[in-house]
N, C-alpha and C positions, 0 to 999 in steps of 0.2 A: 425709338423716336430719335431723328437728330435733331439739335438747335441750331440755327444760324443768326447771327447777330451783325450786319452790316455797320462799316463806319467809311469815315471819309468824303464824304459829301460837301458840297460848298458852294458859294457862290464864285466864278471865278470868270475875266475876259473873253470873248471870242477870240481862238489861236491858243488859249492856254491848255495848262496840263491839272489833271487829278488822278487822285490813285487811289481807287474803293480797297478796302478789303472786306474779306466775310468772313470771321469767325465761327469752326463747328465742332459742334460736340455733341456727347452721345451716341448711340452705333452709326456710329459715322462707316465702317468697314462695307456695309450692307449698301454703302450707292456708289455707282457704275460712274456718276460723271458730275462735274456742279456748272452749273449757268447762270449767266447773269440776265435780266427782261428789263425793261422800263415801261415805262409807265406814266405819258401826258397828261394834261386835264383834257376830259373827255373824249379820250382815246382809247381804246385797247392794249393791251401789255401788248408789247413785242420783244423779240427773243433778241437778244446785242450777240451772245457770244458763249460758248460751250469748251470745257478741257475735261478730255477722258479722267479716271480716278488715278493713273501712273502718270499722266500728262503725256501722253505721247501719241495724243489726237486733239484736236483743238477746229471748232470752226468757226464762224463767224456773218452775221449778217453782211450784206453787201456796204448799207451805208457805213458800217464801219472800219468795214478795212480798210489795211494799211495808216489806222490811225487808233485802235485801240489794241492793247493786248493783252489774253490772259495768261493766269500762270497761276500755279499754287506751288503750296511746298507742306508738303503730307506732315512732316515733321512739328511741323504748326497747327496742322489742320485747319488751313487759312489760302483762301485762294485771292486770288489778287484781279483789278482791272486798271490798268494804265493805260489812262483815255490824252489824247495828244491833240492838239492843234481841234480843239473844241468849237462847235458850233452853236448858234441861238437854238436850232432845231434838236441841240442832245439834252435840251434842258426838259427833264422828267425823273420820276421818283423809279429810284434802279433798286431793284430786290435778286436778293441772290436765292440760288435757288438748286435744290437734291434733286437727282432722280437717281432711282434702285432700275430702274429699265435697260436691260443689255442689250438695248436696239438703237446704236449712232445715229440711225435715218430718223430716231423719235426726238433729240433732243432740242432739238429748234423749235419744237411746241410747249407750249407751256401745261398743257393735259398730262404731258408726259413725267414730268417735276410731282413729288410727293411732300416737297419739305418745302417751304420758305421763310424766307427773313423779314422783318416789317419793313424793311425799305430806307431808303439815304435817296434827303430829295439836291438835286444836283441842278443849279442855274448857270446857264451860261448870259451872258448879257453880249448887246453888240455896241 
């Protein structure tokens, strides 16, 4: 089993900046990649953003590029999301998120994720 435990969440201006992390533990060795989804009211989780387990792939939703980025550092076991120049529309509950799946073209689903974390709900105001 891995745990993930998200923090960093907040309410913060349109144009501002936040920086999720997720904390993991447990057989952590056994997944391929971690992602981060969110999650509106009354919407569907959608997938923000994906980094291989070495970090040396990484992708990204369209609406987010060029304005969020991730990263982890294995040493921590703590992946990071530094979201930039925020919008009303990124305001939703972001859960971090394992997959053990060694298939890149799966990770922008959320089917593909076997672990999650309860969620860090994130406002932007305009």
């Amino acid at each position: 089993q891995v745990q993930l435990v998200e923090s960093g969440g907040g309410l913060v201006q349109a144009g501002g900046s936040l920086r999720l992390s997720c904390a993991a533990s447990g057989r952590t060795s056994r997944t391929t990649a971690m992602g981060w989804f969110r999650q509106a009211p009354g919407q569907e989780r959608d997938f923000v953003t994906a980094i291989s387990r070495w970090g040396d792939g990484t992708t990204y939703a369209d609406s987010v590029k060029g304005r969020f980025t991730i990263s982890r550092d294995n040493a921590k076991n703590t992946v990071y999301l530094q979201m930039n120049s925020l919008k009303p529309e990124d305001t939703a509950v972001y859960y971090c998120a394992a997959t053990t799946s060694p298939y890149g073209s799966s990770w922008s689903r959320a089917s593909s994720y076997d672990y999650w974390g309860q969620g860090t709900q994130v406002t932007v105001s305009s």
